[in-house]
C-alpha positions in Angstrom: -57.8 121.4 -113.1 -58.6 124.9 -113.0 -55.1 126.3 -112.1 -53.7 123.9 -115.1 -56.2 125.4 -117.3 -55.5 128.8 -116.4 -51.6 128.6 -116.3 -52.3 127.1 -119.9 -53.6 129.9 -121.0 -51.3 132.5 -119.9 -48.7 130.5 -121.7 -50.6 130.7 -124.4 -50.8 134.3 -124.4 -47.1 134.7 -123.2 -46.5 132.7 -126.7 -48.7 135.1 -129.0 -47.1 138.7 -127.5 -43.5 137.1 -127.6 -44.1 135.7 -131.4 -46.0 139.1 -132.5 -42.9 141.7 -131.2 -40.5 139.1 -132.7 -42.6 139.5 -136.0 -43.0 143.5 -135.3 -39.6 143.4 -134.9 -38.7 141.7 -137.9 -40.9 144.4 -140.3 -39.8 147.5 -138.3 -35.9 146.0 -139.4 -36.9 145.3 -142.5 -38.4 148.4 -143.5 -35.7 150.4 -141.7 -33.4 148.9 -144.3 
């Protein structure tokens, strides 16, 4: 239960830094424009 909890939340984290670069991505391409 443990491991399951704590491979949830790496997930979870892997999911926040992969979705905030694709956003920081996104305005550094948009205001390179």
């Amino acid at each position: 239960m443990t491991l399951l909890n704590e491979l949830k939340r790496e997930f979870n984290t892997a999911i926040i830094m992969i979705t905030h670069d694709l956003a920081w991505s996104r305005v550094f391409a948009i205001r390179s424009w």
